[in-house]
N, C-alpha and C positions, 0 to 999 in steps of 0.2 A: 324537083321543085322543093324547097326549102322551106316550111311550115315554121312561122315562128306564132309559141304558146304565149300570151298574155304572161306577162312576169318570169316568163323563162330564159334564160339564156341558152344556147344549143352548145354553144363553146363550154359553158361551165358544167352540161350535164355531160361532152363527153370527158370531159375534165377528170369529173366525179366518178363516171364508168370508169375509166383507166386507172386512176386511186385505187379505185374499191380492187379492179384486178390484179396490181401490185400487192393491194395488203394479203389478197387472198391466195398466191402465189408463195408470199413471205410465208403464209401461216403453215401452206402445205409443204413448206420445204423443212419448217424447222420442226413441224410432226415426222416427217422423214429422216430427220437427223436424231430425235429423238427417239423413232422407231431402232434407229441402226446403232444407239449404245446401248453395249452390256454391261450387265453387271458388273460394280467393282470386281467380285468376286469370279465372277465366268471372264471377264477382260484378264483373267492374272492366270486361265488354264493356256500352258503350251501351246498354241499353234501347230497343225501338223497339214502341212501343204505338201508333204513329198511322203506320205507313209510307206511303210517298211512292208511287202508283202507279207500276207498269213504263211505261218510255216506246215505246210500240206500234212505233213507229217504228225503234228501235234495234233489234228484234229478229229484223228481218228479212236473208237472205244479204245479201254485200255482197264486193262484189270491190274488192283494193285491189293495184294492179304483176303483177296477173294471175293473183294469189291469192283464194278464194273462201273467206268466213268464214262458219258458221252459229252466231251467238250463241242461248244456250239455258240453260234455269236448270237449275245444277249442283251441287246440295243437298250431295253431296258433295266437289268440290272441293278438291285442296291440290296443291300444286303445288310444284316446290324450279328457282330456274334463273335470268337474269339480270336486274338491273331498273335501268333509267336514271331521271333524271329532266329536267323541262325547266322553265321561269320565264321570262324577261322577256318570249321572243318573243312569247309565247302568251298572256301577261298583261291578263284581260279581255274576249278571247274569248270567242264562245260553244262549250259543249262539246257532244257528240252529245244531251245529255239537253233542250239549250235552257239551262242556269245559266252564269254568267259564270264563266271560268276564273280563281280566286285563286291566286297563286301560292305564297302564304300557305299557304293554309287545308292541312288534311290529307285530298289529293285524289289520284287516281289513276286512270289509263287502263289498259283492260282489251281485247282483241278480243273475247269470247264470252262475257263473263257479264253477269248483267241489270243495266239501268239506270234508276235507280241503284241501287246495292248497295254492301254493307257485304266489307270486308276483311280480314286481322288478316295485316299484313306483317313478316318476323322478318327482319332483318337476321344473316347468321348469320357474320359476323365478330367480329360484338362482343354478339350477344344481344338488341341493342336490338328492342324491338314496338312496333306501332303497330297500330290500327286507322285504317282511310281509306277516302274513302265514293270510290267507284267514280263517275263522272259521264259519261267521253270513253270514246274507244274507242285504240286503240295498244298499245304499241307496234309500227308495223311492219317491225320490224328483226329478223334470224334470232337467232335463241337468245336474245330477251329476251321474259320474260314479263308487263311490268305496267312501264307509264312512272310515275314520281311526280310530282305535285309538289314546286317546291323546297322548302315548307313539310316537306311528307311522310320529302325527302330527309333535312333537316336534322334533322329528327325524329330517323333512323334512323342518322345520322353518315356520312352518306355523300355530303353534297356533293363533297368534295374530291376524292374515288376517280371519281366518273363516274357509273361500272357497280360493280354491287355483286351477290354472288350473294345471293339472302331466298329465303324460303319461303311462299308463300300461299296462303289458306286460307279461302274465302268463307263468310260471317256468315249472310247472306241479305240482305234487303229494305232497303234505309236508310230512314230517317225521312224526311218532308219538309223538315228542314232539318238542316244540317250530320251529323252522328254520328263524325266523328271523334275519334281518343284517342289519348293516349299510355299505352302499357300497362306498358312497364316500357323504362325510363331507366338504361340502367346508366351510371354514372362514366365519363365518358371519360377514357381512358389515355393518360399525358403522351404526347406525339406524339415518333418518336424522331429523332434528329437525321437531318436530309436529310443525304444519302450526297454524296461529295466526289468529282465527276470527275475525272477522273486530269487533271490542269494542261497536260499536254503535248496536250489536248484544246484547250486555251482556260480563259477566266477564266470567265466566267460563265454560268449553264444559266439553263432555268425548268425548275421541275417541274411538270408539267399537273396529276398525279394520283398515286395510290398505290394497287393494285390487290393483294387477293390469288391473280387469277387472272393466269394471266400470258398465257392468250387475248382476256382483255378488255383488257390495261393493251396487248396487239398492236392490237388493232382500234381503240384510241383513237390507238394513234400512228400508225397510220396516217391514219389521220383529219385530223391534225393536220400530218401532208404529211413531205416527205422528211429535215427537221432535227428529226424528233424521234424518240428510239429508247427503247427499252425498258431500264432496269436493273435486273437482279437482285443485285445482287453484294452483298450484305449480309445477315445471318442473321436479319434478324425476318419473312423469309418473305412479304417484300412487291415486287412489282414497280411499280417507280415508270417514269413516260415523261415523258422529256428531253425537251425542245427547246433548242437550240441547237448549237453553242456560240457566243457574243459576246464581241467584244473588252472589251467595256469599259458600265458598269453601265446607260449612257443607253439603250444600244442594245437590253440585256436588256429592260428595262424597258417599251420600246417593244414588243418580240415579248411581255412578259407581259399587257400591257392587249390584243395579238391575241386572246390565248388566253383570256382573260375575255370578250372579244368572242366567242368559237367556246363561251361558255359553261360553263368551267368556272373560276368564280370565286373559287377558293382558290388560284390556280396563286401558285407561291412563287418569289422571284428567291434563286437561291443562287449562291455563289462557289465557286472551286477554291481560293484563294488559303488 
């Protein structure tokens, strides 16, 4: 039986119910579509639909200079603290996972997280990211958390520096082949002029590196033995490590191809003059 309300229409209320369920249909779809975009930034990490099994092998303790590691998957993971990196020596090797060490590629060595796995390393001098698929194990050196590759490094603008403080932050599972990325490339900043040794030093220095920590820019000069010291003395807040001083530009020259030899291959021959 059909009821009709004084001043109603029955045709325009079901009218108005089916609008209203249309609109409210639209709105739950585009919350759902909504819901289902990532971040700029999470939308730009690799994909890994076919991951690369863990390498059984890696995951067991391991003692390295009389230290005992338990590698273990660490879903949460991030970490902020120092990171080197290495190239020619190692070029071609094999790494803990059994893949050939590129020095290239966007690669990195880890103590304890699974292998291989995925990274998202923040250079936090200059902002530059990367992701870099974990393969080897290292660094084992105190207060560094993740060796790069030179690929990885140059990535992150940090060849030159050494040591660089980042922050990392594990992905999870890498692919079975490559997964690295550069995630965000900021502009590199005109480089500022090397700092001018005081003359009554000598004519000519090398500079190995440029460090914002001035713990790390000590342990490389040390590294680098008794004629190389640490300078701060300039306001952009960077500590650079000398070697030298040399009379004269042959002789610089000859300690600069050393100190490419000891692996840091940006070191720059500068004058006092």
């Amino acid at each position: 039986m059909l009821i009709a309300f004084k001043g109603w229409d029955m045709a325009g209320i079901l009218s108005t119910k089916t609008l209203r369920g249309v609109l409210v249909a639209a709105l739950l779809s585009l919350l759902a579509a909504c819901a289902g975009v990532a971040r700029p930034e999470a939308s730009r990490l690799p994909a890994v639909n076919d991951p690369a099994p863990i390498v059984s092998g890696t995951m067991r303790p391991y003692q390295v200079r009389g230290r005992w590691y338990q590698p273990a998957d660490q879903p949460g993971y991030e970490e902020t603290g120092l990171a080197s990196w290495y190239g020619d020596q190692f070029n071609g090797r094999p790494t803990a996972t059994g893949e050939r060490f590129d020095m290239h590629a966007l690669t990195a060595a880890h103590k304890t997280l699974p292998l291989p796995g995925l990274v998202e390393v923040t250079n936090l001098a200059n902002g530059r990211r990367i992701v870099a698929r974990v393969n080897d194990r290292g660094p084992f050196v105190d207060n560094r958390i993740i060796d790069l590759s030179r690929g990885s490094a140059e990535a992150l603008g940090m060849l030159q520096a050494g040591v660089g403080e980042v922050r990392v932050r594990y992905l999870g599972r890498a692919p079975r082949n490559g997964g690295g990325t550069t995630l965000q490339y900021a502009a590199a900043e005109s480089a500022p002029p090397a700092p001018s040794p005081p003359a009554t030093r000598g004519d000519y220095w090398i500079q190995a590196g440029a460090f914002s920590d001035r713990r790390a820019a000590r342990r490389v000069a040390d590294e680098l033995g008794e004629r190389a010291s640490v300078d701060g003395g300039r306001n952009d807040g960077l500590f650079r490590v000398l070697v030298g001083p040399w009379p004269d530009p042959n002789a610089a020259e000859r300690s600069r191809q050393a100190v490419i030899a000891r692996g840091y291959a940006d070191a720059l021959l500068i004058s006092a003059r």
